[in-house]
C-alpha positions in Angstrom: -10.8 -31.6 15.0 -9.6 -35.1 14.8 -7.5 -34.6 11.0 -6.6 -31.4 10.5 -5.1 -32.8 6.8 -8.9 -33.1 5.6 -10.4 -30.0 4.9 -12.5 -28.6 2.0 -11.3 -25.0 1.7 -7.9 -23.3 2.6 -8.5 -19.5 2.8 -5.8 -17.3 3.2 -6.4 -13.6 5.2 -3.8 -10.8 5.5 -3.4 -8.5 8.4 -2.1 -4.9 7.7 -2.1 -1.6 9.2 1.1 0.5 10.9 2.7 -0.6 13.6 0.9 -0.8 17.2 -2.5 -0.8 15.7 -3.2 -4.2 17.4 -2.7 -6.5 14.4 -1.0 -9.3 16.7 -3.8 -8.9 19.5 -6.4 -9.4 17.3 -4.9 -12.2 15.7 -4.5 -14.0 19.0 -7.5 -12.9 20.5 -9.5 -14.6 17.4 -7.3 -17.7 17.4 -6.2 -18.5 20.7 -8.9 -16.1 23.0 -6.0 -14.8 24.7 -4.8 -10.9 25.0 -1.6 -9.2 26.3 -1.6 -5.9 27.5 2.0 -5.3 26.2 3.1 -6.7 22.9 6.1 -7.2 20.7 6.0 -5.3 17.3 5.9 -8.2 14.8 9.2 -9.2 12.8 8.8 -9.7 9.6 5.6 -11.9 9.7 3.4 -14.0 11.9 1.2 -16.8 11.2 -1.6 -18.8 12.7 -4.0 -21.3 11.8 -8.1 -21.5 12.5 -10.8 -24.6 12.0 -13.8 -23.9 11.5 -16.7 -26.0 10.8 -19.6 -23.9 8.1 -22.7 -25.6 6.4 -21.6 -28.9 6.8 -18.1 -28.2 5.4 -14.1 -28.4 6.8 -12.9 -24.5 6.4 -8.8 -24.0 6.9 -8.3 -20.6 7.6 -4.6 -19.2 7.3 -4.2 -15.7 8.9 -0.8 -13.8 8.4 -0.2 -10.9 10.4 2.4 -8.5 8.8 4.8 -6.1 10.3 3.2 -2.7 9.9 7.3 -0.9 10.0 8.4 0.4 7.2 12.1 -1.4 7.2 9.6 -4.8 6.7 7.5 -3.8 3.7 9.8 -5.3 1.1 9.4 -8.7 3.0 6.1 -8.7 3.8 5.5 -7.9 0.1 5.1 -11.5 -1.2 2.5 -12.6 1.2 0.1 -10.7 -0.4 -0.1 -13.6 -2.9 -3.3 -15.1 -3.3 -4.7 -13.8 -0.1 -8.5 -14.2 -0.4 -9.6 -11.4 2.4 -7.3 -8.7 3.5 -8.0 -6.7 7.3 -6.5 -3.0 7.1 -6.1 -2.2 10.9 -5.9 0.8 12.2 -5.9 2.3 15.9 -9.0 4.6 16.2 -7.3 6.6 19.1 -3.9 7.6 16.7 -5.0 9.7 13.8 -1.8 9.1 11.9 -3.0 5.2 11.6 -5.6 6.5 9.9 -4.1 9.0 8.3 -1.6 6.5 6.4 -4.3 4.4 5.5 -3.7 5.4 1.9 -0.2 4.3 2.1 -1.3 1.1 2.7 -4.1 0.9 0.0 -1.2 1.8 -2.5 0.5 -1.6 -0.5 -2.7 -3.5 -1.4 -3.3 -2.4 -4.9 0.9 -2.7 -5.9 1.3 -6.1 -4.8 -2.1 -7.9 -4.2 -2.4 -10.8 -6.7 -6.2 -11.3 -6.3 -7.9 -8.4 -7.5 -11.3 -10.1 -6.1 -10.1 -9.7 -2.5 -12.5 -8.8 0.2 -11.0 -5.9 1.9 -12.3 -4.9 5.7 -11.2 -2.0 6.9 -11.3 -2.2 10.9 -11.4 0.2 13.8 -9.2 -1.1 17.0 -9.1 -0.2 20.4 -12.5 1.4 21.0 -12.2 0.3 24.3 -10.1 3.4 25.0 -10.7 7.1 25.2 -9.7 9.7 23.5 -10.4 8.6 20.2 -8.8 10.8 17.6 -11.2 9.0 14.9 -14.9 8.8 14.6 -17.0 5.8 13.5 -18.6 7.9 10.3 -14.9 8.9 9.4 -13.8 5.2 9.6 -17.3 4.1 8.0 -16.9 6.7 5.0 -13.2 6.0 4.1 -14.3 2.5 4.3 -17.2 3.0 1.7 -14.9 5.3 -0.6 -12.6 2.5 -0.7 -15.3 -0.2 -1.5 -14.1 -1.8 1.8 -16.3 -3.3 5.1 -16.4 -1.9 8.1 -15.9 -3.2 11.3 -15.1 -1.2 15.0 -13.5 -3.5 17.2 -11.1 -4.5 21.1 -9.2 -6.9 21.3 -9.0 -6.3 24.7 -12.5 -6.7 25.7 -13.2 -9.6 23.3 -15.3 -6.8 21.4 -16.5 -7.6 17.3 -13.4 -9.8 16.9 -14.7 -13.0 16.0 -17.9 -10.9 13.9 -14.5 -9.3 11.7 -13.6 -12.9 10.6 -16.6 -14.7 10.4 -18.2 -12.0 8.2 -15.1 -11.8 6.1 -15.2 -15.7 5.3 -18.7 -15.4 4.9 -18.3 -13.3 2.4 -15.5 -15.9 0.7 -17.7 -18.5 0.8 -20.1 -16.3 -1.0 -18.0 -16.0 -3.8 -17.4 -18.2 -6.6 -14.1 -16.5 -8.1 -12.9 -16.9 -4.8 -13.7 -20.3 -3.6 -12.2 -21.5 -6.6 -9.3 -19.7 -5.7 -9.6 -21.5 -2.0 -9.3 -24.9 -4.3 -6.1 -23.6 -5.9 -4.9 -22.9 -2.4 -5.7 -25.8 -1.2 -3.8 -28.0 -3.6 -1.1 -25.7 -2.9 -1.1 -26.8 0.7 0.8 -24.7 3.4 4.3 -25.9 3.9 5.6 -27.4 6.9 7.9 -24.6 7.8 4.6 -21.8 7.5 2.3 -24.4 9.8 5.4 -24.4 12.3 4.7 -20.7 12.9 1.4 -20.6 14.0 2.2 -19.7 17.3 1.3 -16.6 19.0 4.0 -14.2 20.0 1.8 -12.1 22.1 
């Protein structure tokens, strides 16, 4: 894109889930197509930044990928501020992800500012055996919740860019939300938070 300042709606997504779920691989695996087999838990936060071109109009997509340990909780608190769409992750072959899935819906509901936000829950590593959680479990908590569903790899490329391109979708779709987007917009990410788009996978 040859001005990235032009744009016509800044959308803000959240990444949560415990730690090890895959949060960072399937942030870099949507924004850069690239995967690791062996990643560093993420510190505090991590931030990257997607283009994307739908009906005709410039869509700024700001994805923040939290750190799913405990110790980081208090500081990952604040950026659930305005966040338009927020991805619960959990790893489908570790029952405790899914397990403390509640923990992390009383995270959403203490400190999300947007009471509008699109929430997808979503199934990682079904690329691997073993899995210690069904699809209907993971479909039915989902529904319970009022959430999307989504089963996904980040290793084999697998749903990942179906996850985000439904969830904006869905934005678009919304007119308490895109006005929200406008408000975002004129907010404008700062320097410092565009400096840390880059993966640490």
């Amino acid at each position: 894109m040859k001005n990235k300042n032009k744009y016509d709606y800044l959308l803000k997504l959240l990444l949560v889930g415990d730690s090890s779920v895959g949060k960072s691989s399937i942030l870099c695996r949507y924004s850069d197509n690239q995967f690791e087999e062996k990643v560093l838990s993420t510190i505090g936060i991590d931030f990257k930044v997607k283009y994307l071109k739908i009906d005709n109009k410039t869509v700024k997509v700001g994805i923040w990928d939290t750190a799913g340990q405990e110790r980081f909780r208090t500081l990952t608190s604040a950026y659930y501020r305005n966040a338009h769409a927020i991805i619960l992750v959990y790893d489908c072959t570790v029952r405790e992800s899914f397990e403390n899935l509640d923990v992390w819906i009383h995270e959403i509901d203490k400190y999300s500012t947007n009471k509008n936000a699109i929430k997808m829950l979503v199934a990682n590593k079904i690329d691997k055996p073993n899995h210690e959680v069904t699809k209907n479990e993971g479909r039915n908590f989902a529904f319970d919740n009022n959430m999307l569903f989504c089963e996904t790899s980040a290793k084999n490329d697998y749903n990942i860019n179906y996850c985000f391109e439904e969830l904006i979708q869905q934005i678009l779709n919304n007119p308490s939300l895109l006005e929200l987007s406008i408000v975002t917009k004129n907010l404008k990410l700062s320097k410092k938070d565009e400096a840390k788009s880059s993966c640490s996978c």
